[in-house]
LUMTOR-338176 format. One record per residue: x, y, z of N, C-alpha, C, CB in turn. Coordinates in pm, whole numbers, plus 32768, in hexadecimal, padded with zeros to 4 digits. Glycine has a CB too. Layout:
N
   n_x   n_y   n_z  ca_x  ca_y  ca_z   c_x   c_y   c_z  cb_x  cb_y  cb_z
     X     Y     Z     X     Y     Z     X     Y     Z     X     Y     Z
...
This chain:
139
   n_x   n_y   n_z  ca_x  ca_y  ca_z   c_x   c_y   c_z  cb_x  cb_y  cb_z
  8054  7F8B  8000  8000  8000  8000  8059  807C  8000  7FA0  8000  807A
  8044  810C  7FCE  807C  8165  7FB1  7FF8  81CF  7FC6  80C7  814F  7F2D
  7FFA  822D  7FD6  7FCE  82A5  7FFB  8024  831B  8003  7F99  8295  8067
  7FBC  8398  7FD7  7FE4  8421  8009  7F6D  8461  804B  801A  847E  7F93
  7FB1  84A0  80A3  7F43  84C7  8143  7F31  8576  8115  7FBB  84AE  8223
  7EAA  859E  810A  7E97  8630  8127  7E79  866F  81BB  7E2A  8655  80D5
  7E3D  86C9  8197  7DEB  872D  821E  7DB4  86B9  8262  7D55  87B0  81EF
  7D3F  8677  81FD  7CAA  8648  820D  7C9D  85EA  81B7  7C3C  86AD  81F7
  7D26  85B8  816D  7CDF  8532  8116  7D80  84ED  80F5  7C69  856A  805C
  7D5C  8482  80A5  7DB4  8418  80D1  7D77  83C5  804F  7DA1  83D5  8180
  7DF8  83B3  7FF1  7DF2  8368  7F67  7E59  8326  7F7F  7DF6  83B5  7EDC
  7E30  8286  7F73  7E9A  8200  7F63  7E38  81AC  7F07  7ECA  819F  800D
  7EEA  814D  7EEC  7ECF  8131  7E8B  7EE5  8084  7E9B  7F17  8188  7E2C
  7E8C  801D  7E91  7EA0  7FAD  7ED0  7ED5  7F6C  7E60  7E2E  7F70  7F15
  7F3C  7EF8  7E75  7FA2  7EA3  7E0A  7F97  7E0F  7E05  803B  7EB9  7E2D
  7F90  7DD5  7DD6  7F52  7D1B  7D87  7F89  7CDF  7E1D  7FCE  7CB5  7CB8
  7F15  7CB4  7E63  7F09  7C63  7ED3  7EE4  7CB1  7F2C  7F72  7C1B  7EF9
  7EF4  7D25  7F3C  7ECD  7D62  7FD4  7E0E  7D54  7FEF  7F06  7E30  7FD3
  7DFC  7D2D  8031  7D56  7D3D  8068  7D19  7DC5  808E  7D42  7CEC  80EF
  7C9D  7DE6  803A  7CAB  7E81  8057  7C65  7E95  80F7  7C4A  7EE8  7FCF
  7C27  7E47  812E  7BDA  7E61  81B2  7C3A  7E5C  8206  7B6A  7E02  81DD
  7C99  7E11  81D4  7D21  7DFA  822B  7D75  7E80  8265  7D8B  7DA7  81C7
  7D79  7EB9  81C2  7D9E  7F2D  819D  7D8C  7FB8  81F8  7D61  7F34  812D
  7D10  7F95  81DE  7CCA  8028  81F6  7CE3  8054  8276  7C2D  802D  81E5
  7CA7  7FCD  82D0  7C9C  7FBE  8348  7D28  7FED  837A  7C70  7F38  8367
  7DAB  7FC9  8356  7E32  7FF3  836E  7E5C  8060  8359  7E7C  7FB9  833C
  7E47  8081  82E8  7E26  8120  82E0  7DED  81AC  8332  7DE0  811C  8296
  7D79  815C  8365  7D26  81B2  83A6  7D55  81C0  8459  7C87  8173  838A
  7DA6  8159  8482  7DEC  813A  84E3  7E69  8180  850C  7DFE  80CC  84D1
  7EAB  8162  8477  7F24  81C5  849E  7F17  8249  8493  7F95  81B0  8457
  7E9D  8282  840F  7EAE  8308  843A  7E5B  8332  8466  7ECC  8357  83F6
  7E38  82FB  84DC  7DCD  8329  8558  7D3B  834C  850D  7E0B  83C9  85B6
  7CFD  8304  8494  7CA8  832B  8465  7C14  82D8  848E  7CD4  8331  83E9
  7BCC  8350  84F5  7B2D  831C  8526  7ACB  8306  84E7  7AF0  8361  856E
  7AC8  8383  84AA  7A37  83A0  8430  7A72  83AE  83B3  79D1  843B  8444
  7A4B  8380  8332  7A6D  8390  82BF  79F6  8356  8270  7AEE  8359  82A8
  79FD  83A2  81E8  79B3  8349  8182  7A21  8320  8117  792F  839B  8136
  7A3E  82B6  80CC  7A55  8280  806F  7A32  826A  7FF7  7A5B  824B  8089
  7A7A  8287  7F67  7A6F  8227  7EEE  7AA6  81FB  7EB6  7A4A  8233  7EA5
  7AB5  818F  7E6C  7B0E  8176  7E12  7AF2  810E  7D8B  7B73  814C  7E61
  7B3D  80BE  7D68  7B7B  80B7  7CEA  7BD8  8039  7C9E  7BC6  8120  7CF5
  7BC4  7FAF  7C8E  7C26  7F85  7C46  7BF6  7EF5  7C36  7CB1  7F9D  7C84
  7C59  7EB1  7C54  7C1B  7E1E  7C0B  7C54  7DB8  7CB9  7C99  7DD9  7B2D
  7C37  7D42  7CB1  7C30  7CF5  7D29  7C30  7C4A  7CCB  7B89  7D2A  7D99
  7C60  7C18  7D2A  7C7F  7B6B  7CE6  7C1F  7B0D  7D36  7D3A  7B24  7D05
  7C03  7B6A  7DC6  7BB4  7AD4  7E0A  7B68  7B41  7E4A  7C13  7A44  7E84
  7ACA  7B20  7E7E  7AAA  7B83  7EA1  7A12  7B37  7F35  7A86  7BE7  7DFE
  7A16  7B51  7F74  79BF  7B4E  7FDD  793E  7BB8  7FDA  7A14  7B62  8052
  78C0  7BC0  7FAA  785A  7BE2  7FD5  77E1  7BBB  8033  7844  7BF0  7F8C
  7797  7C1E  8060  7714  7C0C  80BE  76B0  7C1C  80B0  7706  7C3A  8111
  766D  7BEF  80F6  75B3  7C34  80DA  7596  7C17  8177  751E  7BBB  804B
  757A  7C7D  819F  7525  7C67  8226  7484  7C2B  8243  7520  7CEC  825B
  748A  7C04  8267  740F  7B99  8292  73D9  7BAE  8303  7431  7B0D  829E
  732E  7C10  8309  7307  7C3B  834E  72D3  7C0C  83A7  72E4  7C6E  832E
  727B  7B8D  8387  7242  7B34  8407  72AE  7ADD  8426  71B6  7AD5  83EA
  7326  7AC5  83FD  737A  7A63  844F  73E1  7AD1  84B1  73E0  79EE  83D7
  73E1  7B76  8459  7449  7BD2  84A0  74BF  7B87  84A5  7423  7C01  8533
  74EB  7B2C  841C  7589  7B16  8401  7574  7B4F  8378  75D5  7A67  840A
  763E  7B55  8343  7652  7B52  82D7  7672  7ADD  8292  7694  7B9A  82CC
  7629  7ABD  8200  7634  7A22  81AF  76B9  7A7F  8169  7587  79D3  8129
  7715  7A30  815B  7789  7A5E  80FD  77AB  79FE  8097  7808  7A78  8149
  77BF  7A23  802F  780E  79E8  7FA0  788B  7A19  7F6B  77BD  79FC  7F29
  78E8  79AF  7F5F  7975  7998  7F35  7981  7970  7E9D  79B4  7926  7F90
  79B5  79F4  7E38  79D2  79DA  7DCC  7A49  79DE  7DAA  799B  7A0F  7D8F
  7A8E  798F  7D53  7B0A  79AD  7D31  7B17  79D7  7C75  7B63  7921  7D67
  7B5C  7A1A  7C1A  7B5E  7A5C  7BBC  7B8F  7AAB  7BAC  7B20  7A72  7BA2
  7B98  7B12  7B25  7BAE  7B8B  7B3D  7B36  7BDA  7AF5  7C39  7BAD  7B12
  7B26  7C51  7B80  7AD2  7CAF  7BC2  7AFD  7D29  7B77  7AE4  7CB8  7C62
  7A92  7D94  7B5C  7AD2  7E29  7B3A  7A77  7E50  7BD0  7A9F  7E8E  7A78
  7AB9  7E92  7C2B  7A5B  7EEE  7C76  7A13  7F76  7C34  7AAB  7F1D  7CE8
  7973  7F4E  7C10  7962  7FBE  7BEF  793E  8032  7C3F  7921  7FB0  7BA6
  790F  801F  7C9A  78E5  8060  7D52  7912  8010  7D9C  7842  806E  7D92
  7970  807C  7E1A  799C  807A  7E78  7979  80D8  7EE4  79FC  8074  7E5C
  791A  80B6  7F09  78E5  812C  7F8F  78C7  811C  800D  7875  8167  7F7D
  78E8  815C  806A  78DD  812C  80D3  78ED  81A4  8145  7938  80BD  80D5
  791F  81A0  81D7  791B  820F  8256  7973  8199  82A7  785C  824C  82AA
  79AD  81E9  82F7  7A11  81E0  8360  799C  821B  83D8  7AB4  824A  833D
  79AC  81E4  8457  7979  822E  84D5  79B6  81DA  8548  78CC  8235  84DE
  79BA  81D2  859F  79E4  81A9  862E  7958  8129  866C  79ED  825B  869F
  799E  80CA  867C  7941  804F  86E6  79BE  803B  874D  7907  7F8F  8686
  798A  8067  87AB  79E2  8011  8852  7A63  808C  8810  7A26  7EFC  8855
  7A73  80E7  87FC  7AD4  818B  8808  7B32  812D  8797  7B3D  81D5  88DC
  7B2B  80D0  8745  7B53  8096  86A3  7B3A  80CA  863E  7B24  802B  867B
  7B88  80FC  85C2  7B58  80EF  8566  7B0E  8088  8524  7B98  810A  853F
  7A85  8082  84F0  7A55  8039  84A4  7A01  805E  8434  7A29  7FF5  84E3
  7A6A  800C  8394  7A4C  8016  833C  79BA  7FE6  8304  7AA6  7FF6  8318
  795F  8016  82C8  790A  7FD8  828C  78F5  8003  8224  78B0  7FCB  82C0
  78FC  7F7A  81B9  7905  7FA0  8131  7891  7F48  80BF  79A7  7F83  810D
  7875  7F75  8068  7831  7F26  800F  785B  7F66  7F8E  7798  7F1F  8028
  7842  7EDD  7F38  78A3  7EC6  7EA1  784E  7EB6  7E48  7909  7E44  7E8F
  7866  7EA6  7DA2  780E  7E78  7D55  7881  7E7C  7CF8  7782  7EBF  7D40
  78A3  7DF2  7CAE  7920  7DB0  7C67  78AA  7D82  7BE6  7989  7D16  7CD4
  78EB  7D84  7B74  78E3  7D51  7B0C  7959  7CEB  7AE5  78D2  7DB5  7ABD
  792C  7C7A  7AA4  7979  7C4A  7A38  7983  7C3A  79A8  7981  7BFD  7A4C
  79C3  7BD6  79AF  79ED  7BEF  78FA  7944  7BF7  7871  7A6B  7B26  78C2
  78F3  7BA0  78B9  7888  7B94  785E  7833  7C18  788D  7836  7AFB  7869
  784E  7C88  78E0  782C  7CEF  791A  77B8  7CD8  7967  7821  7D4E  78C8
  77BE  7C44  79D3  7753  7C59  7A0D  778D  7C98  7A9A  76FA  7BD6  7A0F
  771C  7CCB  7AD1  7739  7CF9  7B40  7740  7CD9  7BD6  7709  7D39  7B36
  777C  7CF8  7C5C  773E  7C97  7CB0  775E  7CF5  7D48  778C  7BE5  7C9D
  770F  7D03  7D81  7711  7D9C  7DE8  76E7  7D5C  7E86  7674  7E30  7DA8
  7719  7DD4  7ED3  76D4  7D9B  7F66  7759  7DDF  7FC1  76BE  7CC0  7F78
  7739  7D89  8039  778F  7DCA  80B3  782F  7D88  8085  774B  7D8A  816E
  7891  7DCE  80A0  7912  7DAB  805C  794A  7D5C  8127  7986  7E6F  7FF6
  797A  7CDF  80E9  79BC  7CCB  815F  7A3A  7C87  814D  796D  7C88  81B8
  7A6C  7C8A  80DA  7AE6  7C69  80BA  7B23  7C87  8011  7AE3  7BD9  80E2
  7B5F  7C90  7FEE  7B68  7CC4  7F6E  7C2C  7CCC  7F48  7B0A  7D6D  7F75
  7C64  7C6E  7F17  7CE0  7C53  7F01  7D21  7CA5  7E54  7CDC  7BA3  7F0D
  7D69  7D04  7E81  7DA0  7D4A  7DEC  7DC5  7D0F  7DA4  7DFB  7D9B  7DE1
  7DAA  7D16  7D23  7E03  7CFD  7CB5  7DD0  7D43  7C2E  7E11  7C61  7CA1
  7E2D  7D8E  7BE9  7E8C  7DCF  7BE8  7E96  7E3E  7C4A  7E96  7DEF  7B7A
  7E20  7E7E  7C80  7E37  7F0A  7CDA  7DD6  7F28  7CF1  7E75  7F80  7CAD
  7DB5  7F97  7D41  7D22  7FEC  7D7B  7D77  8094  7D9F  7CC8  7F87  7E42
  7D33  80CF  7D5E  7D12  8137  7DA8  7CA3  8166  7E1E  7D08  8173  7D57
  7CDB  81B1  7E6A  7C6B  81B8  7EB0  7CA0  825C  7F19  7C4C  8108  7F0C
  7C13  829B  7F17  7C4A  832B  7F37  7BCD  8358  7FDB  7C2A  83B0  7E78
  7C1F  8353  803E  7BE4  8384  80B7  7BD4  840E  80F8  7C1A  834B  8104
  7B71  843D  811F  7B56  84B4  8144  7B31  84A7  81CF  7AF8  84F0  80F1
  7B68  84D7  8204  7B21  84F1  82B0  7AF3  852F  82B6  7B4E  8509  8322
  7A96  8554  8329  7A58  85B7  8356  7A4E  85FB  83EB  79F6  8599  8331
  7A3C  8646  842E  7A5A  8658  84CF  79B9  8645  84FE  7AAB  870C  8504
  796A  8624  84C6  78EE  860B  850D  7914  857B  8552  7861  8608  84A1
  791A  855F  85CD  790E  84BD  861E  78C7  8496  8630  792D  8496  8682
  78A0  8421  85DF  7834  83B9  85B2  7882  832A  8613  782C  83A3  84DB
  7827  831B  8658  785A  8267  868C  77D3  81DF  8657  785F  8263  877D
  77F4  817B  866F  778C  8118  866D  776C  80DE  86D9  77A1  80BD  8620
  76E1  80A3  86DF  76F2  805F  8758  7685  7FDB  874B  76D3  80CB  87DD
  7679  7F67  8772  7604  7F0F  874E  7592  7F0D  875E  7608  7EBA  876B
  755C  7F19  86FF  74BB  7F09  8705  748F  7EA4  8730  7478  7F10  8697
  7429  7E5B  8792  73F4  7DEE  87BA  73AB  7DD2  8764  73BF  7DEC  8825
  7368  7E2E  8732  72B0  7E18  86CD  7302  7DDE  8641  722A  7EF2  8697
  737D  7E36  861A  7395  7DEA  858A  7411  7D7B  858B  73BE  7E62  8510
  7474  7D96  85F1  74EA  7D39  8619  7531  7D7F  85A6  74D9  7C80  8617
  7526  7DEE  8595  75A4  7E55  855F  75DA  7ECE  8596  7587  7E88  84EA
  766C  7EE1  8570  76AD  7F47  85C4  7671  7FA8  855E  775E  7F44  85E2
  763F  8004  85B5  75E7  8062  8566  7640  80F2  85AE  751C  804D  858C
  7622  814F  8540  7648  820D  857B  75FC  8224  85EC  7611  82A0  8506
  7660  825B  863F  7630  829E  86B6  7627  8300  8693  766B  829E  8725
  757F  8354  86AE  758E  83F4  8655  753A  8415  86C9  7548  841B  8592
């Protein structure tokens, strides 16, 4: 991973194998980053998606392997237990351009990603919801 750090934002650039949740999350750690929104950008070889499941309140996840173009990468940074925590969701195409979207929970580079972070000084935390069994905004 490689980056250049501004005022208020933060462009890196992820390289063939790095995991971007991996990523981010490390990122957001070292440079003390609480609140942020995220986007980005590139292609992925193996990729982990979700769908949340409302009457069970888990996530069903699917493991693809291929190659991925990320066409959306979006997501927010906020604090659970005074942590950064990333939450992100994806939507990858492949070669026959179908598409395939949802909560991102793993996502392995290849050839690269861009991806460009913005913080913000508003402090947003999460905290668990009982009614949905999600870490939801504390507002």
């Amino acid at each position: 991973m490689r980056y250049k750090k501004g005022k208020h934002e933060i462009v890196l650039r992820l390289d063939e194998g790095e995991e971007i949740m991996e990523m981010l999350t490390r990122i957001c750690k070292k440079e003390n980053i609480e609140n942020a929104i995220f986007s980005g950008i590139g292609a992925t070889r193996e990729i982990e998606i979700a769908h949340f499941d409302t009457k069970e309140k888990k996530y069903n996840s699917k493991i693809t392997e291929g190659m991925f173009e990320i066409v959306s990468l979006n997501g927010n940074v906020t604090l659970l237990d005074d942590e950064p925590l990333v939450h992100a969701h994806i939507i990858v195409a492949n070669a026959d351009f179908t598409s395939y979207g949802g909560h991102l929970v793993r996502a392995v580079i290849s050839p690269t990603c861009e991806i460009a972070i913005i913080q913000f000084k508003t402090k947003i935390k999460r905290e668990k919801d009982e009614k949905t069994g999600l870490n939801l905004l504390k507002l």
